[in-house]
DSSP file (Angstrom, degrees, kcal/mol; ACC not computed):
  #  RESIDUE AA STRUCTURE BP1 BP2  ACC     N-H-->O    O-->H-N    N-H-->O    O-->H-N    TCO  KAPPA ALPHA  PHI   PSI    X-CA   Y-CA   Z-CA
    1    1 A X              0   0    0      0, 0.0    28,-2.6     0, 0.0     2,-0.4   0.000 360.0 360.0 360.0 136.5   38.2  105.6  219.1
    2    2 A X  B     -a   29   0A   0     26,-0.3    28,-0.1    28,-0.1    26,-0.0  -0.983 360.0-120.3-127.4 117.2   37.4  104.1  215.7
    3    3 A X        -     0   0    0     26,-0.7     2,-0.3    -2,-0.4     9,-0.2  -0.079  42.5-142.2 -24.7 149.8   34.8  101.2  214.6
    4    4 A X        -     0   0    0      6,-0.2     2,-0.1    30,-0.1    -1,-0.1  -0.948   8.0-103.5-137.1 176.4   37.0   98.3  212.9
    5    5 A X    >   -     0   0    0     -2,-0.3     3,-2.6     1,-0.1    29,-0.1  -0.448  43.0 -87.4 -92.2 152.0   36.5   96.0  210.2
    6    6 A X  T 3  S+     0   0    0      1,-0.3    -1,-0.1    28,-0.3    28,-0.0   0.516 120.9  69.5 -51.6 -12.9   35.6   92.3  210.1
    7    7 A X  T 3  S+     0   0    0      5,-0.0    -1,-0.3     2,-0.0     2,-0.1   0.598  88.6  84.4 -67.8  -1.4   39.4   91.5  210.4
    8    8 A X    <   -     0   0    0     -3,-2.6     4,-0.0     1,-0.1    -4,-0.0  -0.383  68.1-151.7 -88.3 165.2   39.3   92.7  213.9
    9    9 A X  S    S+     0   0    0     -2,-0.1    -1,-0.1     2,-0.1     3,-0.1   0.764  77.8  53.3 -99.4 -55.4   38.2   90.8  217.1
   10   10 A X  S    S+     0   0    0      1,-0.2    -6,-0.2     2,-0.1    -2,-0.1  -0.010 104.8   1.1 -83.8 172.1   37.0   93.8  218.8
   11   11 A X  S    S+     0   0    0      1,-0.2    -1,-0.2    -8,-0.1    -7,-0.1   0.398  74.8 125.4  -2.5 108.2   34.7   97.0  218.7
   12   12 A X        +     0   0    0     -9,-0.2    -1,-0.2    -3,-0.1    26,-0.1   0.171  69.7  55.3-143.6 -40.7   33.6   95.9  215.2
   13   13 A X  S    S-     0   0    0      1,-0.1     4,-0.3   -10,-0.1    -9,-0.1   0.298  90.0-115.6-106.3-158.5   29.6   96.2  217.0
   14   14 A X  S    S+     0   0    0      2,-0.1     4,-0.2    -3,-0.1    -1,-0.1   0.420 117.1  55.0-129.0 -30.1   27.8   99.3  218.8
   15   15 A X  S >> S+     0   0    0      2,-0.3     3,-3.9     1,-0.2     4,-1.4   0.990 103.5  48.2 -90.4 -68.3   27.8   97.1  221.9
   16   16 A X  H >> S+     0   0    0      1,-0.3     4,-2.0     2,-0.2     3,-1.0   0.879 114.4  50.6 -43.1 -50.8   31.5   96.4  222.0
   17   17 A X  H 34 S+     0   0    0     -4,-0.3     4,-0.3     1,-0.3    -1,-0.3   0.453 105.5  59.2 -72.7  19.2   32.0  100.4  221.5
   18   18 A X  H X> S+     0   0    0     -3,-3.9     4,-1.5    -4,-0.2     3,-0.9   0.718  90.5  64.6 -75.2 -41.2   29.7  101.1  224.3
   19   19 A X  H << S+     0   0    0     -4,-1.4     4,-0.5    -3,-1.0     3,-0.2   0.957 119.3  27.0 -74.4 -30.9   31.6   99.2  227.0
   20   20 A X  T 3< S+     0   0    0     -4,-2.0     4,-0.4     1,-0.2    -1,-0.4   0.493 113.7  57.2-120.9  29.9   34.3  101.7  226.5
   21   21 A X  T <4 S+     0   0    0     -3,-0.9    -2,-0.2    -4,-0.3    -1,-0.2   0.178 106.4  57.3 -62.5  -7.5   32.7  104.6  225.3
   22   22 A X  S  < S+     0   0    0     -4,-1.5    -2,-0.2    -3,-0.2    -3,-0.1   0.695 112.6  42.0 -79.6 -34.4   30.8  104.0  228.8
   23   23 A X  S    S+     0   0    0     -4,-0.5     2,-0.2    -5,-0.3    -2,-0.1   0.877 117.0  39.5 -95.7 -44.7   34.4  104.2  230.7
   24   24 A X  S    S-     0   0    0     -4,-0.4    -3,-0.0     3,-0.0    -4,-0.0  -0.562  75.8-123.8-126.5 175.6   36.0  107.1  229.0
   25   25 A X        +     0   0    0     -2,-0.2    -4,-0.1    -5,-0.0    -3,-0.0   0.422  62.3 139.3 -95.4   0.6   34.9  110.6  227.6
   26   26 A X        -     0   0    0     -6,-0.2     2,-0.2     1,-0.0    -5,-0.0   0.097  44.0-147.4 -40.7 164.6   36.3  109.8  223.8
   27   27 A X        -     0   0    0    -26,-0.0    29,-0.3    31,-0.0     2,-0.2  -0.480  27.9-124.9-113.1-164.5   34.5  110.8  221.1
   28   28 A X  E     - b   0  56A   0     27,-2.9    29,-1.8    -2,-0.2    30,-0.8  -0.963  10.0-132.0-148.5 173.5   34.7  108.5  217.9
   29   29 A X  E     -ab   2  58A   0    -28,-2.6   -26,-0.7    -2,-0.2     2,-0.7  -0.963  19.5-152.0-104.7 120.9   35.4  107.9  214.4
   30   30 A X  E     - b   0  59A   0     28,-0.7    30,-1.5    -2,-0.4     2,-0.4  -0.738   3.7-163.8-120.6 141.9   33.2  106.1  212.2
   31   31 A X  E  >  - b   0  60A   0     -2,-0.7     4,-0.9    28,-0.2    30,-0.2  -0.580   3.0-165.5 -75.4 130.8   34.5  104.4  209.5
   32   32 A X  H  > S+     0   0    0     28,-3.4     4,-0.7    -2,-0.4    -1,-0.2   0.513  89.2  65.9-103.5   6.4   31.5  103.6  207.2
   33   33 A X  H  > S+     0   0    0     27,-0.5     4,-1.6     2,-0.1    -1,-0.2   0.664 101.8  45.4 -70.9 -35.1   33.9  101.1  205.4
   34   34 A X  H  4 S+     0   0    0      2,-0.2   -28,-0.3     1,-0.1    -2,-0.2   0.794 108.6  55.2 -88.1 -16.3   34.1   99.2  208.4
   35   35 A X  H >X>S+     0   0    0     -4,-0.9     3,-3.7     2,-0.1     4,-3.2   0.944 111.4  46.7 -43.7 -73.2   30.3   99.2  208.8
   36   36 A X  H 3X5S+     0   0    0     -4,-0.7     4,-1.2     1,-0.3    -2,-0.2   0.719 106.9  54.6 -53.0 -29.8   29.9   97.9  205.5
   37   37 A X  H 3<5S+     0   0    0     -4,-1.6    -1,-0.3     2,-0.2    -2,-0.1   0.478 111.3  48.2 -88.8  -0.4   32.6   95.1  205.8
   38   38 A X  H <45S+     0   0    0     -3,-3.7    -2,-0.2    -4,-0.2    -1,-0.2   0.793 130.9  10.5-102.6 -40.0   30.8   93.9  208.9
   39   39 A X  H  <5S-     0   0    0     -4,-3.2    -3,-0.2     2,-0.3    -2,-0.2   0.639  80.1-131.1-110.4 -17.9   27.1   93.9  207.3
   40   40 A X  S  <<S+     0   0    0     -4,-1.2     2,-0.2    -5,-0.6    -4,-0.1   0.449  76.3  56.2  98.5 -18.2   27.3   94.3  204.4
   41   41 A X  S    S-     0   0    0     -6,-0.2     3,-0.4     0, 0.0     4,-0.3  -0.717  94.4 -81.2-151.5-176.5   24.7   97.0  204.2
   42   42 A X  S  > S+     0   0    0      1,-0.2     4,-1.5    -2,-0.2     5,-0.3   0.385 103.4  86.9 -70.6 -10.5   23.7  100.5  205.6
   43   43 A X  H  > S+     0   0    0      2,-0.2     4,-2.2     1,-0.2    -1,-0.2   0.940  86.7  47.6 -71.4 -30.1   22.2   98.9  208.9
   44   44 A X  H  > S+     0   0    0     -3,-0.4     4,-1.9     2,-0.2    -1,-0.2   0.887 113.5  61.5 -77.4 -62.8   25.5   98.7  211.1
   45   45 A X  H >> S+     0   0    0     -4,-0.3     3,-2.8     1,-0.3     4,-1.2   0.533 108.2  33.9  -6.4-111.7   25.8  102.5  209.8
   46   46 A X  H 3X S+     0   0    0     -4,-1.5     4,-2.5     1,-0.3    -1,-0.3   0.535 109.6  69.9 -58.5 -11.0   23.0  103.9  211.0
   47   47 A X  H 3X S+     0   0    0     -4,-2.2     4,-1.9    -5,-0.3    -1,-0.3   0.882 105.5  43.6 -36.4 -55.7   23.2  101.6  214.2
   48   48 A X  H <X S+     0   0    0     -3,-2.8     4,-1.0    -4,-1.9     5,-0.4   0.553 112.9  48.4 -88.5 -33.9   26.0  103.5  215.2
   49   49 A X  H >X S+     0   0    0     -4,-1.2     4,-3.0     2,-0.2     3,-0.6   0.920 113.3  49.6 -74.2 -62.2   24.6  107.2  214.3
   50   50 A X  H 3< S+     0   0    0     -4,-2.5     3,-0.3     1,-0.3    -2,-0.2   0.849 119.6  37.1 -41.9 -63.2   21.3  106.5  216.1
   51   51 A X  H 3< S+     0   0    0     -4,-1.9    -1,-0.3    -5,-0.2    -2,-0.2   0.806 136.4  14.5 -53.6 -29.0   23.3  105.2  219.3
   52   52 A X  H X< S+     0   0    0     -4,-1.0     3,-6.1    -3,-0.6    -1,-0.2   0.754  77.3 123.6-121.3  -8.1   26.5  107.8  219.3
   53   53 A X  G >< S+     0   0    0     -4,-3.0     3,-1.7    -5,-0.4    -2,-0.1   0.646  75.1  61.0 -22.5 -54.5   25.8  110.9  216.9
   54   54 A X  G 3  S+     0   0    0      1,-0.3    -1,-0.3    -5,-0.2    -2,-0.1   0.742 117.3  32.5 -86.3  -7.9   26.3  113.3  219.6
   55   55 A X  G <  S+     0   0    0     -3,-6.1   -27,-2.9   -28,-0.1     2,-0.5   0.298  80.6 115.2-116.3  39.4   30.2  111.8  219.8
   56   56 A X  E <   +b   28   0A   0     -3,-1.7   -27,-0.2   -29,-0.3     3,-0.1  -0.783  39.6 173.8 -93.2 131.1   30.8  110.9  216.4
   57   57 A X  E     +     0   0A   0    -29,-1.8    32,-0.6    -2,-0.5     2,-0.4   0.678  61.9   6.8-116.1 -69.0   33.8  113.4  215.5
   58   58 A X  E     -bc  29  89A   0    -30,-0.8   -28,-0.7    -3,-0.2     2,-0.4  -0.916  57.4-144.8-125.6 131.7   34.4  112.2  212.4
   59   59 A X  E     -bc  30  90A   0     30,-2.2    32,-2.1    -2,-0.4     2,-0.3  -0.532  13.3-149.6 -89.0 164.5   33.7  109.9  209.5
   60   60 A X  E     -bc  31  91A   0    -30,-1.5   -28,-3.4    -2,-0.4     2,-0.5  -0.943  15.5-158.9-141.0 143.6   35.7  108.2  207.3
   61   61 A X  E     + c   0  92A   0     30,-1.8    32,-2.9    -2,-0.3    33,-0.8  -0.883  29.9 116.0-122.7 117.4   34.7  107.6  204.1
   62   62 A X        -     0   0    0     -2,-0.5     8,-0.1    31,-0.2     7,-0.1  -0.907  56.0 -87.3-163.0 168.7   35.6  105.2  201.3
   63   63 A X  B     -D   69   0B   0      6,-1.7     6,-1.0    -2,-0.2     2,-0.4  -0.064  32.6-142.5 -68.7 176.4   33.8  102.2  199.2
   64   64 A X        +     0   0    0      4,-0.2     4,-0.1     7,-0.1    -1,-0.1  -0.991  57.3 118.2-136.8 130.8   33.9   98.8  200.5
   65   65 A X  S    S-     0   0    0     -2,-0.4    -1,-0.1     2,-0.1     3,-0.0   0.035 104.7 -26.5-152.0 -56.6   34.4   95.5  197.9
   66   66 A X  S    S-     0   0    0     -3,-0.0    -2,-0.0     0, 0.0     0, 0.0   0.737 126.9  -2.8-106.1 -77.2   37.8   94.7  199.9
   67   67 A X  S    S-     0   0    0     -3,-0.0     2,-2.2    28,-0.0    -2,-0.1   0.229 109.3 -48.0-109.7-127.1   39.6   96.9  201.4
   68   68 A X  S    S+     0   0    0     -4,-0.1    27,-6.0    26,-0.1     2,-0.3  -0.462  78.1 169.9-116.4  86.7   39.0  101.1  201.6
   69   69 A X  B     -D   63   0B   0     -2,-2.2    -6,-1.7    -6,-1.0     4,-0.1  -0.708  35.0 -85.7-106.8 162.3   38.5  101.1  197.9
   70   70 A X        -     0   0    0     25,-0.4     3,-0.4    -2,-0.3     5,-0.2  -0.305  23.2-131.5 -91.4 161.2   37.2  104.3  196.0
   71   71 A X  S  > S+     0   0    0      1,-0.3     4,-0.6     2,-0.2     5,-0.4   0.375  94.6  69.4 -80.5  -6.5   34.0  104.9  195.7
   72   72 A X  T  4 S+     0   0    0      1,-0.3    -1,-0.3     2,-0.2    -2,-0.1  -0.333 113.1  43.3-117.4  52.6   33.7  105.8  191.6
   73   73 A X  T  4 S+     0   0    0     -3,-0.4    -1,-0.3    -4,-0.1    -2,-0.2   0.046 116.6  35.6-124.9  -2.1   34.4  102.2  191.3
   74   74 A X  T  4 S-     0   0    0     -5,-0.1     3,-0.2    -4,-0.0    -2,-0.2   0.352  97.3-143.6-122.9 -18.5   32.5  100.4  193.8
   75   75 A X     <  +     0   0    0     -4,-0.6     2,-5.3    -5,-0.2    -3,-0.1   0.809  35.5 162.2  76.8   5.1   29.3  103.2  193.2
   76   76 A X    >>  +     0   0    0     -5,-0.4     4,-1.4     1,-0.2     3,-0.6  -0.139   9.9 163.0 -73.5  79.8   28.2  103.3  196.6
   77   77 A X  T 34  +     0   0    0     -2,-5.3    -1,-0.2     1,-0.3    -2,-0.1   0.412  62.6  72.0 -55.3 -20.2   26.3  106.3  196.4
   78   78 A X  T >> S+     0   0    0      2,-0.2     4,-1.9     3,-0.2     3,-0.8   0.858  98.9  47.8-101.8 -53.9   24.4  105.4  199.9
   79   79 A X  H <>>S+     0   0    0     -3,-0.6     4,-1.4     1,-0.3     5,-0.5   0.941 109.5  51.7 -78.8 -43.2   27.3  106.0  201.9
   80   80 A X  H 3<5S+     0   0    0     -4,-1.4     4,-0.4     1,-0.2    -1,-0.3   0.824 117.2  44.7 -59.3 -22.6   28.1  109.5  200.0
   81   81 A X  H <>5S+     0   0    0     -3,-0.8     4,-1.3    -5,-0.2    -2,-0.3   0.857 103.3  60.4 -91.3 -24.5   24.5  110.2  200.9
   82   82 A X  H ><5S+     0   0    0     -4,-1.9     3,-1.5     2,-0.2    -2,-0.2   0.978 109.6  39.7 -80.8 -63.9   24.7  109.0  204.2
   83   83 A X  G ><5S+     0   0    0     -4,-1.4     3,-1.9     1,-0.3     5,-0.3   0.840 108.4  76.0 -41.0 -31.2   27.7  111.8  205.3
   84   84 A X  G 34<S+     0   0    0     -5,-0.5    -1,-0.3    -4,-0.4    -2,-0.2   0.963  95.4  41.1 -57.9 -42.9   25.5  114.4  203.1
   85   85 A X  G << S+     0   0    0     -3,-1.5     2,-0.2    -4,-1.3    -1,-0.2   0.044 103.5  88.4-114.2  50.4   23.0  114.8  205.3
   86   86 A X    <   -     0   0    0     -3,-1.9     2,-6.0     2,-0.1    -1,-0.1  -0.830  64.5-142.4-120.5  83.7   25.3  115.0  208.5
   87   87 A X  S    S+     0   0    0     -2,-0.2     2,-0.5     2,-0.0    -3,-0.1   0.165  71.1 108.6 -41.5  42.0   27.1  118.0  210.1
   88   88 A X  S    S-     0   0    0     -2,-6.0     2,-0.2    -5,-0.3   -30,-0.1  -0.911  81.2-101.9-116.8 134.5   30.2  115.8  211.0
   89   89 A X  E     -c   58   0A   0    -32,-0.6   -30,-2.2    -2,-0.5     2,-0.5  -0.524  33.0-134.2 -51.4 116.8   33.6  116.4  209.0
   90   90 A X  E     -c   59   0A   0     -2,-0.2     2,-0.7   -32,-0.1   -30,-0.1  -0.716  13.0-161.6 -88.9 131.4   34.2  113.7  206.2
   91   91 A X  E     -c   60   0A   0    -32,-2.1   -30,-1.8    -2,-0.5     2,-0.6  -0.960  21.6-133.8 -91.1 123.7   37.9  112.3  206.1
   92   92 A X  E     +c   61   0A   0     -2,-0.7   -30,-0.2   -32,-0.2   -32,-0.0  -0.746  28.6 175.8 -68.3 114.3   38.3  110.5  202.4
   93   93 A X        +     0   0    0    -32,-2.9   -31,-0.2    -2,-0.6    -1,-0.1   0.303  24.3 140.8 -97.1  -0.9   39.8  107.2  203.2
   94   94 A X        -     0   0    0    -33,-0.8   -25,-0.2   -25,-0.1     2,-0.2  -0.234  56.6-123.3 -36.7 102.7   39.7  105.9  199.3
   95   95 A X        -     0   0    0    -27,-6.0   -25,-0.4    -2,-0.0     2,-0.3  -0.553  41.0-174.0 -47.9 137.2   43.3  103.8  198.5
   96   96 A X        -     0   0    0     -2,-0.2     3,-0.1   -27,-0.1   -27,-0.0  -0.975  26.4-153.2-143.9 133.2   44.4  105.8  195.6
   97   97 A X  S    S-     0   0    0     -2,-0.3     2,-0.3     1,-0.3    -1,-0.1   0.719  72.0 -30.5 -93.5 -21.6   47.6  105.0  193.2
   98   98 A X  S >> S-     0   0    0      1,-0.1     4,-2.3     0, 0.0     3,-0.6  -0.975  87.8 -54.0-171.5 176.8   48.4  108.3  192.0
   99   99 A X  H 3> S+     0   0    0     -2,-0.3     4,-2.0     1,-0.3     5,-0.2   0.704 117.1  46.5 -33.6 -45.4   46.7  111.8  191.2
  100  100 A X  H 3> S+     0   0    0      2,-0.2     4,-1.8     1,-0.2    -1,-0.3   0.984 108.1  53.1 -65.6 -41.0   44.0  111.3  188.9
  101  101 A X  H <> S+     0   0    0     -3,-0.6     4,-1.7     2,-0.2     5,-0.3   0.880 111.8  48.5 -62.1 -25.9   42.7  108.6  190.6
  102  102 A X  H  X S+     0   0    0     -4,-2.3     4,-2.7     1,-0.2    -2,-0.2   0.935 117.0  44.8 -49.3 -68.7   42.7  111.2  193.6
  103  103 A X  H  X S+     0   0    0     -4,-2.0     4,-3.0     2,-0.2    -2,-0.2   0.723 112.5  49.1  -7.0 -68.7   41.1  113.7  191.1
  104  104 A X  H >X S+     0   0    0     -4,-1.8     3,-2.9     1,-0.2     4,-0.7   0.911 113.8  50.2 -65.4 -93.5   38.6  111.2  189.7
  105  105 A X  H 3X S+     0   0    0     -4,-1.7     4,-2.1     1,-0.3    -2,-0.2   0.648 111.7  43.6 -30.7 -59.9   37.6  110.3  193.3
  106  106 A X  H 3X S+     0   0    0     -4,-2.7     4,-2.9    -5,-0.3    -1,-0.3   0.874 114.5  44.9 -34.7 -47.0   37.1  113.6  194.7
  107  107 A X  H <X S+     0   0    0     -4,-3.0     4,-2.2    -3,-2.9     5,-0.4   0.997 111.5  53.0 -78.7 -31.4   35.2  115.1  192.0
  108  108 A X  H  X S+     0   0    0     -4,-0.7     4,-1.7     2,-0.2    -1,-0.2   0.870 110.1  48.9 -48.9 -23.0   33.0  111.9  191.8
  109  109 A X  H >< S+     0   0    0     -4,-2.1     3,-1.5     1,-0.2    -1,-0.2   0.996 120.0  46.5 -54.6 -65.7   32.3  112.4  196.2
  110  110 A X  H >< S+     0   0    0     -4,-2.9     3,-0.6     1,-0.3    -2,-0.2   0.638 109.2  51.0 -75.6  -3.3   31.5  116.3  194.9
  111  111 A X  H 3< S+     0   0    0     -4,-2.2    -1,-0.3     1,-0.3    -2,-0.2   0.856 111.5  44.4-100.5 -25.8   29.4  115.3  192.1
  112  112 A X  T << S+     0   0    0     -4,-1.7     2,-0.4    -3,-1.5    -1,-0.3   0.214  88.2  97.6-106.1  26.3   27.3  113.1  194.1
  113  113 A X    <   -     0   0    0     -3,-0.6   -32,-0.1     1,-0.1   -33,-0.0  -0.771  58.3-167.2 -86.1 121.4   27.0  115.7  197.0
  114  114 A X  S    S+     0   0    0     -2,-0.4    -1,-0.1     1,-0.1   -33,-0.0   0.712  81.2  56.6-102.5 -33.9   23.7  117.1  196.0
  115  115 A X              0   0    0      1,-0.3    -1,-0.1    -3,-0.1    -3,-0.0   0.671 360.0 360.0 -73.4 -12.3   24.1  120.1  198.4
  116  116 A X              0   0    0     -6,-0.2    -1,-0.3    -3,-0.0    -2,-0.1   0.319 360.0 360.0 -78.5 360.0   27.5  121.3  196.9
């Protein structure tokens, strides 16, 4: 199960993914793009860690201005920090048009990884 983003109707909130993280044995993904497109801010974030950490499987990780745009253009440095100091596997979810920008994204992720 994966958080979704303010175009969704549904599990967007911690509450909505309780009523069926209550029902089934999933674990989840959380997107910290779709956090971000729902508040705005870090709060829905950490909402989500305090209340589910121990099934949180995976993030995914990209900036947020529209869509899952990369992060060494939108500078959100808070969301690279937030997965730094987490023992969960990051997926990079950054739209990308071709190899450098892959390149450019990555090393900017590694660069602002303090622990690397």
């Amino acid at each position: 199960m994966e958080n979704m983003d303010s175009r969704k109707l549904a599990f967007r909130s911690v509450e909505d993914m309780q009523k069926i993280l209550d029902q089934y044995p999933f674990g989840m993904v959380l997107d910290l793009n779709h956090c971000y497109s729902n508040g705005g801010n870090m709060d829905l974030v950490n909402e989500f860690w305090n209340k589910f950490e121990k099934r949180i499987k995976y993030f995914h990780l990209s900036g947020f201005t529209t869509l899952h745009d990369p992060l060494y253009k939108t500078k959100q440095n808070q969301l690279v920090d937030f997965v730094e100091s987490k023992s969960v596997p990051v997926i990079i979810e950054s739209m990308l048009e071709n190899v450098v920008e892959m390149e450019t994204e990555w090393h900017y992720i590694m660069d602002n990884l303090t622990d690397v």
